[in-house]
N, C-alpha and C positions, 0 to 999 in steps of 0.2 A: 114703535112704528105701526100705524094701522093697517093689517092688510085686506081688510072689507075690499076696497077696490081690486085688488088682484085676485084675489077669490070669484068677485063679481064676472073680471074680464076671463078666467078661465072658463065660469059656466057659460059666457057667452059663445066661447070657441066649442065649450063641447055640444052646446046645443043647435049647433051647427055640423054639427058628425049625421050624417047619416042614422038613424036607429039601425040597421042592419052590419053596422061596421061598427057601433058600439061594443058587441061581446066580442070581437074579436081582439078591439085594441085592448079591451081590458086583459084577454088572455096573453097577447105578446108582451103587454104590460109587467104580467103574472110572471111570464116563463121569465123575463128579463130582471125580473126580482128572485125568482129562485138562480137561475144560473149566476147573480153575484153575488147572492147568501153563498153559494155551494163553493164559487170559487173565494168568496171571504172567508167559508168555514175552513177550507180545503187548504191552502193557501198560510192561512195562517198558524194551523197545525203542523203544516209542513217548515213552517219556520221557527217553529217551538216547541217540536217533540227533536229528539233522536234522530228522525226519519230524514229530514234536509242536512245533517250533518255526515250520515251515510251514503244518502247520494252522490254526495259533491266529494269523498274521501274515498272515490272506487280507488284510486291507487295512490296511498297515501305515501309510499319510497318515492314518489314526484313531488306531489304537491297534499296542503292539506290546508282545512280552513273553518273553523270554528266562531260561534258567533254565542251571544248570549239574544235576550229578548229581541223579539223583531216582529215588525207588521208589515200589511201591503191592504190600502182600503184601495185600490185599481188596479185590474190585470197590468202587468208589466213593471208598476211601480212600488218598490219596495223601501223598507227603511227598518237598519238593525243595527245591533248596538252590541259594545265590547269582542271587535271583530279582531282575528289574529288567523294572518297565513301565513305560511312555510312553506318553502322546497326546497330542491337543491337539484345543481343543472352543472354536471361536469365536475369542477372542487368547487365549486361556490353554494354554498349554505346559505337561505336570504330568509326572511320573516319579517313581516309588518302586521301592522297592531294602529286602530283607532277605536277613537272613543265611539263613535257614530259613524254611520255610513246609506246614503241614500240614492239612489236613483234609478232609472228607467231601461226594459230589456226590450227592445223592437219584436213581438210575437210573429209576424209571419217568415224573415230570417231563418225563423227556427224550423222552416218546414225544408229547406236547404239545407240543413246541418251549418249553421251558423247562430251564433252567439253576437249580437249586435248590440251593444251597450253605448245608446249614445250620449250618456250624462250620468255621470256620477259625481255626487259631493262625499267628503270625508271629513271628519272631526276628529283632533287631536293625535295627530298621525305620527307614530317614531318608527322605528325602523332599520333595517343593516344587514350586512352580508360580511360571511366568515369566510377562509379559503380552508379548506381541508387536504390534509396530506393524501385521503384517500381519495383520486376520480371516478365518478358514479360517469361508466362507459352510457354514450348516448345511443337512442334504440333508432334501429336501421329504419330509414324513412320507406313510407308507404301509401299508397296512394286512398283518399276516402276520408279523410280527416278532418273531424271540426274546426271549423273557423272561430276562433276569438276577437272581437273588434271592439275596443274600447274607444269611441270615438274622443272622449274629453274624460278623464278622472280630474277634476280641480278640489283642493284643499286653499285654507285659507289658515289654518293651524297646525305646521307642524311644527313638533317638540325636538325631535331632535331624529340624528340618522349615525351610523357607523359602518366603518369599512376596513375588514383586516388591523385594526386598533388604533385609525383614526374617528376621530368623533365631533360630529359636528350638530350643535346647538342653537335653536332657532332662536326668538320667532320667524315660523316664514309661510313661505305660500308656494305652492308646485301647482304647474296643467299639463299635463302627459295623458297620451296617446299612443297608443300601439294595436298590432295585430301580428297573429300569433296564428299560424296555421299546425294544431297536431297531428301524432304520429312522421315528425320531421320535416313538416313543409316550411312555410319561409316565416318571415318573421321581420317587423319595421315596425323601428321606434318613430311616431308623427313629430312632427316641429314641438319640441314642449318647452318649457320654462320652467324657473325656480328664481325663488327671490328672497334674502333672509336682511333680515334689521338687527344690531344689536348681537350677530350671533357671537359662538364660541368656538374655536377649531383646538383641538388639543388631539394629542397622539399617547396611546398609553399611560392618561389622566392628567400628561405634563401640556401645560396651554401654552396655543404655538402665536394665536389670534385672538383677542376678543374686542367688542363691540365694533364687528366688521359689516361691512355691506357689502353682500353676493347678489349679482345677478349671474344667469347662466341662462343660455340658449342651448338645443342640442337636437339631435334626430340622427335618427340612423336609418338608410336605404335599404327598403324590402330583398331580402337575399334568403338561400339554402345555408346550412351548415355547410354545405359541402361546396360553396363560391365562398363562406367568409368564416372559416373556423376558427374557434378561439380568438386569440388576438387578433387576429385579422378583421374582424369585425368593425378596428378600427380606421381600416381602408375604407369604410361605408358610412363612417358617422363625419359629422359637422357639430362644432362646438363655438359657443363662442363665452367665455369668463370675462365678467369685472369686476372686483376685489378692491374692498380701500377698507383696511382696519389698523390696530394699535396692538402690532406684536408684542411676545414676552419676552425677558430679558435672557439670555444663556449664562448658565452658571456652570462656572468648571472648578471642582477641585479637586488638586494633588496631595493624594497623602505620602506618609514618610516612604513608603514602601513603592511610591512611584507609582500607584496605582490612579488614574483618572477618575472622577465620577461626571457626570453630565447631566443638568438637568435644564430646567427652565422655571424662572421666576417672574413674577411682575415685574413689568419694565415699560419704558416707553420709543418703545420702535416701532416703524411703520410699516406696513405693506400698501402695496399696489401693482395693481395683475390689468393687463387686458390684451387678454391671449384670444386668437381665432385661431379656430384647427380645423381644417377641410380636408378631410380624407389621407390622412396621413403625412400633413403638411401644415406648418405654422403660417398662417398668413402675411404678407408684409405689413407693417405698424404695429405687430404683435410685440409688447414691452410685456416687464417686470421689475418690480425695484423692492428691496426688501431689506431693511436697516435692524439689526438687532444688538442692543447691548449686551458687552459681558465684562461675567463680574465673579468673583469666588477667589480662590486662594492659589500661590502656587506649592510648591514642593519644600520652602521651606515656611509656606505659614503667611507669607504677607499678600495682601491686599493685589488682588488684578482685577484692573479697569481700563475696558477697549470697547471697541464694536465692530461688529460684521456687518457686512455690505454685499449682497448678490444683489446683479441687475444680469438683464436678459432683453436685447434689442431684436428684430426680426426686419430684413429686407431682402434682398437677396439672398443672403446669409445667415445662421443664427450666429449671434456674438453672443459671448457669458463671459462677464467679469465677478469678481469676486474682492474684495481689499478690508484689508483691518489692519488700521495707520499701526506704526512702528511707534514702541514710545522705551524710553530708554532702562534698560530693565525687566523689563516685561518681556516675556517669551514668545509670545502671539503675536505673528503680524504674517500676513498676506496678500499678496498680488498677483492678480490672473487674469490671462487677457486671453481667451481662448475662441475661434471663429474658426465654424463648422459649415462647409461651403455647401450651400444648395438649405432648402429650408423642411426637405425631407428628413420626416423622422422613421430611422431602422427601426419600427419593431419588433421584429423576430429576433433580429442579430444586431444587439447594440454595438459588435466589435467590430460590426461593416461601418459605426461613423469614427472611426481611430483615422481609416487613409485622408477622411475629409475634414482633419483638424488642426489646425494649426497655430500657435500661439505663446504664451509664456509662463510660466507657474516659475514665480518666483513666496517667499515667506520662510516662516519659523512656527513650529506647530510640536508642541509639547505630547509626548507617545507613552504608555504606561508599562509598553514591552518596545522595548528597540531588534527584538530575534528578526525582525523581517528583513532588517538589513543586509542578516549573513547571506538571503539566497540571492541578492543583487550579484553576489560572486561565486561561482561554481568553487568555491574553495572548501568542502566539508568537514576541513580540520580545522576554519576556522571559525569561531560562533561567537556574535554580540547580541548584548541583552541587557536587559536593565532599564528603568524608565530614562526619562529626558528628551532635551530637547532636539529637533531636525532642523538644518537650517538647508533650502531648498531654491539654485536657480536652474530652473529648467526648461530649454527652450524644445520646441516642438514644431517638427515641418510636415507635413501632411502624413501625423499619426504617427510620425518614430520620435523619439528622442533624440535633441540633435548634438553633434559633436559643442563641446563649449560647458555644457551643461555641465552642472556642478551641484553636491551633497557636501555637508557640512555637518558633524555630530560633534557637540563641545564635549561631550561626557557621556560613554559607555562602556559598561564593562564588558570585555573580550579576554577570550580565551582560546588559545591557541594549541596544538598538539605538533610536538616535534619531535622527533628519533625519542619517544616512549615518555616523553616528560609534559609538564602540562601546566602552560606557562598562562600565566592570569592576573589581568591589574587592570584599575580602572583607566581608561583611555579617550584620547580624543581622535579622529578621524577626519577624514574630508578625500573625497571623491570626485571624480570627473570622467570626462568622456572626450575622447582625443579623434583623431581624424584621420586615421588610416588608410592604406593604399586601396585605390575603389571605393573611397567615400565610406569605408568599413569602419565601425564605431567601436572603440577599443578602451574599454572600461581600465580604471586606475582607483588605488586607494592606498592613501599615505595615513596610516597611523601612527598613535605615540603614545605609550604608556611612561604617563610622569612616575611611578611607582608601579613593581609590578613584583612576585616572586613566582619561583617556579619549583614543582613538589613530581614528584614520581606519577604516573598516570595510577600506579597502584596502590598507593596513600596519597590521594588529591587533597587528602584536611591536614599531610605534616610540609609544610613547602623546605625545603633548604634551601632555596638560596633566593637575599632579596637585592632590587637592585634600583635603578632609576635611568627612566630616559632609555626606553627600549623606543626601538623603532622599525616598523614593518611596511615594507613597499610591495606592493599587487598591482603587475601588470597583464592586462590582457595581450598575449602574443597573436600577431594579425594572420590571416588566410594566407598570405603569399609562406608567411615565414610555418606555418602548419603545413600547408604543400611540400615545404623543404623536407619538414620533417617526417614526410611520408616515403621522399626518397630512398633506396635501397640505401643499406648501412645504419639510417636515422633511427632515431628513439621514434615508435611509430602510437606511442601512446598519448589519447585524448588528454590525460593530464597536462600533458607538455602545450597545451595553448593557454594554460596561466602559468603565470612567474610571481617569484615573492621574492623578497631581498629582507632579510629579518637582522639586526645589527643591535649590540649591545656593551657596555662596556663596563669592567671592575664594579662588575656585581657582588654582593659580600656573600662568603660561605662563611655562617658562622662554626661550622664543624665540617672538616673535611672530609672525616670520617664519613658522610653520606656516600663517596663516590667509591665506598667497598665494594657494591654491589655490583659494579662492573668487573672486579680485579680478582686475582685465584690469593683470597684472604687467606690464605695458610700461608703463601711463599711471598706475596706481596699486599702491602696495605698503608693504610693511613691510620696511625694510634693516637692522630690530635693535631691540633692547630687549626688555627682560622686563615682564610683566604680570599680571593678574588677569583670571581670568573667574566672570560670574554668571548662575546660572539657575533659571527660575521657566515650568514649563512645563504645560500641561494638557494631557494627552494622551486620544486613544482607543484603545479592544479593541488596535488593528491597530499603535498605537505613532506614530501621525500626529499629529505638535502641531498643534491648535485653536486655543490662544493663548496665548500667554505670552509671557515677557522674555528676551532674552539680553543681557549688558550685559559689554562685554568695556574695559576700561582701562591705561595704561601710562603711568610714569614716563620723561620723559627717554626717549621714544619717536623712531627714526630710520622717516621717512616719505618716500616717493618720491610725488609727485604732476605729472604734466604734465610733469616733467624739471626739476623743481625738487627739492629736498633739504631735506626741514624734520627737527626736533628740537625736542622740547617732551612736554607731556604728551595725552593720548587719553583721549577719553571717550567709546565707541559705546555706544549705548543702545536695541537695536532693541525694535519691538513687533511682538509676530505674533500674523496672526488669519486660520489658515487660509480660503483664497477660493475652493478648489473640494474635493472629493473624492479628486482623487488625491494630495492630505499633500504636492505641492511646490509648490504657488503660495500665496503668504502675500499679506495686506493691512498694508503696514508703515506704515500711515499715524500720524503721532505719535512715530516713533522718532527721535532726537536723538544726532548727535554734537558734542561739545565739543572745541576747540583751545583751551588753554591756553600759555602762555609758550613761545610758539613762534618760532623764531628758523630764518632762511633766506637763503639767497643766491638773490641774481636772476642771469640770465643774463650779464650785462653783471659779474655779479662785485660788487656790491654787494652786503652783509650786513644784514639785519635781524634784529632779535629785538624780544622780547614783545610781538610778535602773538599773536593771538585770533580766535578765532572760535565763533557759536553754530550748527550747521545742524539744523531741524526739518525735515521730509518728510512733505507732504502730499501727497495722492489716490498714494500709493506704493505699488509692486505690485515683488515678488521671485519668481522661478521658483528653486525650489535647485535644481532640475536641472543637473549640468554640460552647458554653460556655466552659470556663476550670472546672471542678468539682474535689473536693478533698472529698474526706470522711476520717475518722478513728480515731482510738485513741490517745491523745494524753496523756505524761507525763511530769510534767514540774515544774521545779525548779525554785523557784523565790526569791528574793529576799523577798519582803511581799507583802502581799494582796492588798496592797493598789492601784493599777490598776485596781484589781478585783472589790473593791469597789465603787471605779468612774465610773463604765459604768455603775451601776446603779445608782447612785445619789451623789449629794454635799457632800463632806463630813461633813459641821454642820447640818446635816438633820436627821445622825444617830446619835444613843445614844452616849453618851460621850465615855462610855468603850470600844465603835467600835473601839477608835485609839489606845488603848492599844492594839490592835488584831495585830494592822498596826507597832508599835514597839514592837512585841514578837518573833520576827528573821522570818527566812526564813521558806518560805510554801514549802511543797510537792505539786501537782495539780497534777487530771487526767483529764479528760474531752473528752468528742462525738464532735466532729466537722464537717462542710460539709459546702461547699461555692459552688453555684453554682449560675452565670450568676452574678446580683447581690445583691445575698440574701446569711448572714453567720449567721451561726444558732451554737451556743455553747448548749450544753446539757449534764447533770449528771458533771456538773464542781464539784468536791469534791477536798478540798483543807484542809490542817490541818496539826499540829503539835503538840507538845506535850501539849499547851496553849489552844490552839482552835480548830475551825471548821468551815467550811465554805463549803455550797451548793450554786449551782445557775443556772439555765439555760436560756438563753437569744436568740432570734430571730429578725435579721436586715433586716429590706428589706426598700431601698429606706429611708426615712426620719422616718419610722415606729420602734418603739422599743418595744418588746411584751417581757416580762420574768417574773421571782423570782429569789430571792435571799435569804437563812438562814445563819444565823451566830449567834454562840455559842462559849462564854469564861467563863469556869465554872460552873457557876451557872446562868449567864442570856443569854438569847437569844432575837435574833428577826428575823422576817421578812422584806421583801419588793414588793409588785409588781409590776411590770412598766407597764403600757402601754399608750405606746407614750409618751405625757410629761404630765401626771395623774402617781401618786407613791404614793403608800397605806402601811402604815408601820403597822405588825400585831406585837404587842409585846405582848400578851397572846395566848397560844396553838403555838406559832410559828412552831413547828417542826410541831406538825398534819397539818397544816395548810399548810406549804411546801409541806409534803408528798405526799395531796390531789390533787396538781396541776400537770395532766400530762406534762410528757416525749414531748418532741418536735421532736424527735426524735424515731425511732425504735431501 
């Protein structure tokens, strides 16, 4: 280019300047080249020494910001490179980083104590915010505070952003605006934008979206911390999302152990969002739809393939549905139709929108711990657990649960605790919810253990006894019938508003011999045989049997009594009717054991067999407490005496006529009884029929044998003493002589 002409047309303008105003333009000229040397010198060392990174770092626990190389050829307009800032504001930790960063600071602003930036560009922008457990307390606001005013930051490059360990991957482009008043003054985000092509959204490296299209709108209304603190900030912003990408696929799988894993795979699902939010309110037209396939294995290995479906309508109302088709075999399936009236969103208290929702959760959803279930029921004794699956109709009226609703578990392991034993087998279950007086909602749950055995609570790993087809009913008992139970007289304890009903039947003992541990093993026991147990129990809240049956039986059963040795068959039959509150004193009265074809030897070595016997137990009281203690009366049908006879001596030791007592048919018997730890003490034993008579009372403890005995056939009688192995037979005055000798017993 020639510039002769412009050269020319200059000298013609300056030879038009006055001579007298020549030296001075040359010196304004002068000064206006030294003052932008000075401020290019000045300026530009302060952007590449130490010196501008100190300034801007006075209180680095706020904020901080580092830059690499950087220039400015005009006041106000700057440009610098490898830029990264930091702070943190309450728990949020944030930090941004671009490659490049350019633009212009309004200088006379700054004689106001204002920071006026109305143009800034940025290159290759990433970015994100952490929450921390610790909050950094905000500083009391004050009056005199720099203004910050970013009139326009726009990017055309960002790489990517994160949030608490969502992550999301451009390309894209942002224009925001804000203003920032310090030392606490107010603070507005201006109308900005964002807009990503192709991005990636993933949550803890598992992608949730990719090559999605985001736009976003958003600002938020100039306010104090103290009109919009915290969340509340989001009663001030307006937002508007639209989202169209190609979700990942969800992978679930079950190992042996019932353990879940979740993740996300490539897949071809879709999203689509276009959500408005004004000020704490979803606007009406606000949709979402979001389809995700799944896929992985279940708990025994084979193949699952479904898909998830959320959508999200806005009018009046929010609507959320949810569905994943039923396919036959497969565990997974769900339906939910839930609408939350009004289009306000709680957010401080998301449990203020429970009143305003209403709808249906019906499905099947596979769990890697089923323990949650035990607390649906105030029952502490009892606990399920175990992976598997839930099957779930739930309907919902403005935020309760409504009566009809119903739970369903095909398979869980449960484990019960009852009068000290600790009953355990895998089960299936199903639950509901009934409709009580005053619309009061009154939880149920009918279990069933197809297999189950049951072990001592104090060896849980040796079970004795197994069985099949146990069954356990859980009722919630209603308010009116809890009212009752407050009345004077009543059981006034909180337990008593649940009921169980627990029922099982010819369970197998394969050694009878476990149920020693209840009995005074020295003077009574079980020395073998296998048998049946049965039970029928009514329980409360706290797992305390009220009343029910235990009936325990055996074949060709080996029995230690008094030091005699029987064999035959067993038939216990107790009946229980809780007698105080603390669940171990029972009322046994009415319970019955039976001897059948019972065959024994006496001390003297004589053998009998098919014997008999029937015993009831009246005004009978049991402590299960270890010791176990039995008191009360008995009545009891026997075949003949001659049992009776052998606990206290040989039979060629008594008079000859004694055996005629022993072939003159069957005895009536009453008798006092009480066994505690291991001492059994019989007292006021009267036995008799139309031939005889017979008294006796006897005390066992340990190897110790302490009694009498009278018997009378007609016209002759006798006695006997025992103690220990010394036996004094009185045959004159017998009866006075029985008479004389106390009661062992009260």
């Amino acid at each position: 280019m020639n510039s002769a002409p412009w050269k020319s047309q200059l000298r013609s303008y300056w030879d038009r300047v006055p001579p007298n105003v020549r030296p001075w333009l040359r010196r304004i000229a002068l000064g206006l080249l030294i003052v932008y040397a000075a401020y290019f010198l000045l300026g530009n060392v302060f952007l590449n020494t130490p010196l501008g990174p100190w300034v801007a770092n006075r209180k680095p626990e706020k904020f901080q910001i580092q830059w690499g190389p950087g220039i400015t050829l005009w006041p106000g307009r700057v440009t610098v490179w490898d830029v990264v800032m930091k702070g943190q504001v309450g728990r949020t930790r944030w930090s941004v980083q671009a490659g490049k960063a350019k633009g212009s600071v309004a200088i006379l602003p700054l004689l106001h104590k204002e920071v006026r930036v109305p143009d800034v560009e940025a290159f290759d922008v990433s970015g994100g915010a952490d929450l921390l457990e610790v909050r950094k307390p905000p500083p009391q606001p004050r009056p005199g505070g720099w203004v910050l005013r970013f009139d326009r930051i726009h990017t055309g490059s960002i790489k990517s952003g994160h949030f608490a360990g969502l992550e999301l991957q451009g390309p894209g482009s942002a224009e925001v605006g804000f203003y920032k008043q310090l030392r606490g003054g107010a603070l507005e985000l201006m109308p900005s934008t964002a807009h990503f092509d192709k991005a990636r959204l993933a949550y803890k490296g598992d992608t949730l979206l990719h090559d999605a299209r985001i736009d976003a709108r958003f600002a938020i209304a100039r306010h104090t911390r103290a009109q919009a603190p915290g969340i509340r900030k989001l009663l001030m912003t307006d937002a508007e999302l639209n989202l169209d990408g190609v979700s990942a696929a969800v992978k679930t799988v079950t190992d042996k152990q019932g353990k879940i894993t979740i993740s996300t795979v490539p897949g071809q699902g879709r999203a689509h969002a276009k959500l408005a939010f004004a000020r704490g309110s979803l606007k009406p037209g606000s949709e979402l739809r979001w389809h995700m396939p799944v896929t992985g294995t279940d708990i025994a290995g084979k193949p699952r393939e479904g898909a998830l479906d959320f959508m999200l309508d806005v009018d009046r109302d929010i609507v959320f549905k949810a569905k994943a088709p039923a396919h036959e075999g497969k565990p997974l399936f769900l339906d939910a139709d839930l609408r939350l009236h009004g289009n306000d969103i709680p957010l401080q208290d998301f449990k203020a929108a429970l009143p305003r929702t209403s709808g249906h959760v019906v499905g099947r959803w596979e769990f890697s711990s089923l323990r949650w279930l035990g607390h649906l029921f105030n029952a502490p004794w009892l606990a399920l657990d175990g992976s598997g699956a839930v099957d779930v109709d739930m309907q919902v009226v403005n935020g309760k649960v409504a009566a009809g609703s119903r739970i369903g578990i095909p398979e869980v392991d449960a484990v019960a605790h009852v009068m000290g034993s600790r009953i355990q087998g895998r089960a299936r279950a199903a639950g509901r919810l009934d409709a009580g007086p005053n619309d009061e909602l009154l939880p149920s749950l009918e279990l069933v253990m197809d297999r189950f055995n049951i072990a001592a609570e104090d060896a849980p790993d040796r079970p004795y006894v197994e069985g099949q087809n146990l069954r356990l009913d859980l009722q919630t008992v209603s308010g009116l019938e809890r009212e009752k139970l407050k009345q004077p007289g009543a059981v006034k304890e909180v337990r008593d508003a649940l009921r169980a009903h627990l029922v099982f039947a010819d369970a197998r003992v394969p050694d009878l011999r476990v149920y020693n541990r209840y009995l005074p093993v020295t003077q009574m026991r079980f020395d073998g045989g296998a048998g049946t147990v049965s039970g029928d129990l009514n329980l409360d809240g706290a797992g305390a049997v009220g009343t029910g049956v235990v009936r325990v039986r055996g074949s060709g059963t080996q029995l230690h009594f008094a030091g005699i040795a029987l064999r035959g068959n067993v038939d216990v039959n107790t009946q229980l009717r809780r007698a105080d509150l603390t669940g171990h004193n029972f009322n046994i009265d009415g319970s019955r054991v039976t001897l059948n074809g019972m065959s024994f030897t006496e001390p003297g070595g004589e053998s009998r067999s098919g014997w008999w016997a029937r015993i009831e137990l009246q005004r009978a009281r049991m402590d299960w407490d270890k010791p176990v203690t039995v008191s009360g009366r008995a009545n009891i049908a026997m075949k003949d005496v001659g049992f009776l006879l052998a606990l206290f001596s040989r039979k060629r030791d008594y008079p000859k006529w004694v055996f005629k007592m022993i072939d003159s048919g069957q005895a009536q018997v009453s008798a006092n009884l009480q066994w505690r730890d291991d001492v059994l003490v019989l007292d006021r034993v009267e036995a008799s029929n139309q031939r005889y008579e017979l008294k006796a009372r006897l005390r066992l403890k340990g190897k110790s044998r302490v009694g009498s005995l009278y018997a009378n056939w007609g016209v002759l009688s006798c006695a006997v003493a025992v103690n220990n192995g010394q036996r004094d037979f009185h045959m004159i005055h017998a009866k006075q002589w029985y008479e004389s000798q106390p009661n062992l017993l009260r």
